[in-house]
C-alpha positions as a Markdown table, in Angstrom:
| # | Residue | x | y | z |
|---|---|---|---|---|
| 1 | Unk | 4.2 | 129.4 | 75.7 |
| 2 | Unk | 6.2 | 131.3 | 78.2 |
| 3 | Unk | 4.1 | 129.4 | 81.2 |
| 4 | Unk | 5.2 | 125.9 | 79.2 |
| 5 | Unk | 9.2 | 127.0 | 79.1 |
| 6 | Unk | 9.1 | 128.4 | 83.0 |
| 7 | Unk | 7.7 | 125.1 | 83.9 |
| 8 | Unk | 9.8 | 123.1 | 81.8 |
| 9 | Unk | 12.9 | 125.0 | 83.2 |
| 10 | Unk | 12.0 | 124.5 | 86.5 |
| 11 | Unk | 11.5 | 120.9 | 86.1 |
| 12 | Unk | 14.8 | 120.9 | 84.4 |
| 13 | Unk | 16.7 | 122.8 | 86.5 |
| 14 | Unk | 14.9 | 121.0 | 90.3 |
| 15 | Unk | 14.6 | 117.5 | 88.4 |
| 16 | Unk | 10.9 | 116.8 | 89.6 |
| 17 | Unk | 10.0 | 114.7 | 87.0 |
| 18 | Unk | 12.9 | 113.0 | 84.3 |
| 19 | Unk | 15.2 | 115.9 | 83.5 |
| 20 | Unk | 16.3 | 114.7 | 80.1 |
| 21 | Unk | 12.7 | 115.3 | 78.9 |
| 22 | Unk | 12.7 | 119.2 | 79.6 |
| 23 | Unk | 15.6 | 119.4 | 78.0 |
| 24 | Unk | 14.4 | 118.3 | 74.8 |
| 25 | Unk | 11.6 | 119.9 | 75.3 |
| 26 | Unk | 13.1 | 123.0 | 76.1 |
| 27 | Unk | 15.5 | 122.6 | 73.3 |
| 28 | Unk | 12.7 | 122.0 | 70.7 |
| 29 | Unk | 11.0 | 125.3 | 72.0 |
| 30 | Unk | 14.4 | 127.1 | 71.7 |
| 31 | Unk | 14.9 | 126.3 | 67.8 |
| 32 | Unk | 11.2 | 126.6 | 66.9 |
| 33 | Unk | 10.9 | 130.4 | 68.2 |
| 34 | Unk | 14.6 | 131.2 | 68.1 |
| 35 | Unk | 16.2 | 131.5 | 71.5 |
| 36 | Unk | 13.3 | 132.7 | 73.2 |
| 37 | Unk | 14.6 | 130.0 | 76.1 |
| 38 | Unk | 17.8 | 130.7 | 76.6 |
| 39 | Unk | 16.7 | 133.9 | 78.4 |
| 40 | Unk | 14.0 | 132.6 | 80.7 |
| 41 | Unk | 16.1 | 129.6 | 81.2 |
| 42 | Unk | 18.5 | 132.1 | 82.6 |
| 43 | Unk | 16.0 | 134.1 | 84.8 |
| 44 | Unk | 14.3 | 130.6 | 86.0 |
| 45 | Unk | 17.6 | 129.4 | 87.4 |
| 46 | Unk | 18.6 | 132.9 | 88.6 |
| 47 | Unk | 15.7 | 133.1 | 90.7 |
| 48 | Unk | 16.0 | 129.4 | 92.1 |
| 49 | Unk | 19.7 | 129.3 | 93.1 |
| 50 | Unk | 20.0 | 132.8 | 93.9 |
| 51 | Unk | 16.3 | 133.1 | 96.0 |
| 52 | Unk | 15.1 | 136.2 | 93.7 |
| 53 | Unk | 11.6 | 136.8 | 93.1 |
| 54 | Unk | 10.6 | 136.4 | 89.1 |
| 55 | Unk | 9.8 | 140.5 | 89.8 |
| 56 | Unk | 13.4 | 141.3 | 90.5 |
| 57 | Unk | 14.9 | 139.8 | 86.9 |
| 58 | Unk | 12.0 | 141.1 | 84.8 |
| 59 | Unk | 10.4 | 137.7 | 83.9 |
């Protein structure tokens, strides 16, 4: 699940395929295991705008 939502947040975040799609997506994920997103969300985008490795959050 956790490979699906970095995907999915990556997609979201570069826009490789249709955005609005991950975001559903991502929000479906989010409500069905309770915010488990929000906080690789965070660490995906994190480590795409601010050029850290996954290792340096903690993902």
């Amino acid at each position: 699940m956790i490979i699906i939502v970095i995907l999915l947040s990556v997609n979201a975040l570069v826009g490789i395929v249709d955005d609005s799609i991950s975001f559903h997506m991502l929000a479906y994920i989010d409500l069905r295991y309770q915010g488990c997103v929000r906080s690789i969300f965070t660490a995906v985008e994190q480590a795409i705008f601010d050029e850290h490795t996954p290792q340096d959050i903690g993902v």
